[in-house]
C-alpha positions, 0 to 999 in steps of 0.5 A: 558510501562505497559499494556494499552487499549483506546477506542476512542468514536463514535463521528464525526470521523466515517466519515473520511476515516479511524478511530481508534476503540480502540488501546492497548499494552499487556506486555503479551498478553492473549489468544484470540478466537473469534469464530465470529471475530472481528467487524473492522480490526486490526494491531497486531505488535509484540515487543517481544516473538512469537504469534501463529495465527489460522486463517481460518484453518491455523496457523501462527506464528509472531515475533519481527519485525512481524506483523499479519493483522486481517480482520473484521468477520473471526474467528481466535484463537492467543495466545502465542507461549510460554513465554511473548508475548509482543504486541501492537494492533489497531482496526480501520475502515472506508470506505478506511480502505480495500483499505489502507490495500490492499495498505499496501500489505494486501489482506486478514488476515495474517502476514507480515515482517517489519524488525524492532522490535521497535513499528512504530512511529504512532504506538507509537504515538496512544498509548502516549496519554490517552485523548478520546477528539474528538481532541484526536480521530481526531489525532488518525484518522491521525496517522491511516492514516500514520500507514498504509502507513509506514506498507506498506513501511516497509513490502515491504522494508523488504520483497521485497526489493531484487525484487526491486533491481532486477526491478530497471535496467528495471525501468531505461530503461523504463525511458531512453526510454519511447520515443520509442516502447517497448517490453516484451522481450526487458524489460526482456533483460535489466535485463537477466531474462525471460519474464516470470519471469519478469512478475511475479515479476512485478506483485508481487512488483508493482501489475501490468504487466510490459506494463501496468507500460510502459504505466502509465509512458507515461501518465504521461510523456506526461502530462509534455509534454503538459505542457511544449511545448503547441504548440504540436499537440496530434499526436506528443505528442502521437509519442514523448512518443512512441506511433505510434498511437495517438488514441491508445495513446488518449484511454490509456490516457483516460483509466489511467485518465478518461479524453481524451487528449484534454479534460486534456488540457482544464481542466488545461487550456492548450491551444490546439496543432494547 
C-alpha cells in the first residue's frame, strides 16, 4: 500500500456517536509535534519498524503489533525510533468516542499490546476506499465503531489474557453458585490466591470488585427467573439468587438497572408473583 491521507467532510455523520475526521497510512511516517495537541482523538497501529512517543513528559515506544492512543489536546512529539516506520492512523470523534475508548482499555493517551502486527480488519477497511461520499463517511462511522471494540478485544487478549486465565475458576464458581451467599474469602479460595490479590486482579481485568460481578450475574439471573417461572414471589426470586433479603435484593436490582423488580415486570409485561 503507498502512503495514503482521506479526510472525511463535515456532513451529517458528526451526529453519530462516533465519526472518522480523516484516516492515513505512512510507508515511513515524518516526525510530529504538536505543542497544542490534536483536535480528536487518534489510533496509531504500528505495522513495521518502532515509533517513539513523548507524551505528557514521558516517552514511550510502540512496535509491530502495538498501537499508541492520543487523546484530544495534549501536547506530544512522535517520530521514529530509527529506520522506516510503517504506520497507519485514525482521527475520529464524537460524543461516545471517550466512553469506547474507556471500553477499549484506554483511559488516557498511551500505548497498548494487540499481539498481531497485520492492520485490523476495520482498519483496513477505512482505508480501501478512496470515496468522500456521504455513504462513504457513514461506513467509515461503522467501521469506527468496530475498530474500537475489536482494539479492546485485542489489547485484553494480548495483555490480559493469562489474568483471565486466572479469574476463569472463580468466574465458574460464582456461576455454580450464585444460589447461595458468597464471600470474598470463599472466591479467592477457588482460585488459591489472596483476596487481596483477587480484588486487584479483578479490578484490572474487568474493571470492578469481584461482589459488585457477584451481584450484576444475580441480576441478571433473576431477570430469566422472572421470566421463567412468573408465579414466584420477589422474595423467593430474591432468595433462589442468593439473597437472604428481598429488599436488599430489590435495591441492588434497582441500582444495576434503574427499575425496581416489580416495576422490570411490568415493563416486559410479566405478571407479578401472587
Amino acid at each position: 500500500m503507498k502512503s495514503k491521507l482521506l479526510f472525511a467532510q463535515p456532513d451529517r455523520t458528526s451526529l453519530l456517536p462516533v465519526y472518522v475526521t480523516s484516516v492515513g497510512y505512512w510507508e515511513h511516517q515524518p516526525e510530529m509535534a504538536r505543542e497544542d495537541g490534536f483536535p480528536d482523538y487518534q489510533i496509531h497501529q504500528t505495522l513495521r519498524g518502532t515509533g517513539e512517543y513523548t507524551l505528557q513528559g514521558r516517552t514511550i515506544r510502540v512496535g509491530p503489533g502495538e498501537v499508541c492512543v492520543l487523546y484530544p489536546g495534549e501536547r506530544h512529539v512522535y517520530k521514529s525510533a530509527g529506520g522506516r516506520w510503517e504506520m497507519a492512523w485514525v482521527a475520529f470523534n464524537g460524543r461516545e468516542a471517550s466512553a469506547l475508548l474507556r471500553y477499549a482499555g484506554w483511559q488516557s493517551s498511551g500505548g497498548g499490546r494487540l499481539g498481531d502486527t497485520e492492520l485490523i480488519g476495520p482498519f483496513r477497511d477505512m482505508l480501501g476506499g478512496d470515496s468522500l461520499s456521504y455513504e462513504a463517511n457513514l461506513e467509515r462511522s461503522h467501521l469506527m465503531y468496530a475498530l474500537l471494540l475489536e482494539l479492546g478485544r485485542a489489547a485484553r487478549s494480548a495483555g490480559g489474557g493469562q489474568d483471565m486465565n486466572r479469574l476463569k475458576p472463580i468466574l465458574a464458581h460464582i456461576e455454580d453458585h450464585l444460589h447461595r451467599p458468597l464471600t470474598l474469602r470463599e472466591l479467592a479460595d477457588a482460585a488459591a490466591m489472596s483476596p487481596q490479590y483477587l480484588c486487584r486482579l479483578f479490578k484490572k481485568t474487568m474493571a470492578m470488585r469481584p461482589l459488585q460481578y457477584v451481584n450484576m450475574q444475580r441480576v441478571g439471573r433473576a431477570k430469566q427467573l422472572m421470566f421463567a417461572a412468573q408465579g414466584l414471589r420477589m422474595h423467593e426470586v430474591a432468595r433462589a439468587v442468593g439473597f437472604d433479603s428481598a429488599s436488599y435484593f430489590g435495591a441492588v436490582f434497582k441500582r444495576a438497572t434503574g427499575f425496581s423488580p416489580e416495576q422490570f415486570r411490568r415493563l416486559y409485561g410479566l405478571p407479578a408473583g401472587d
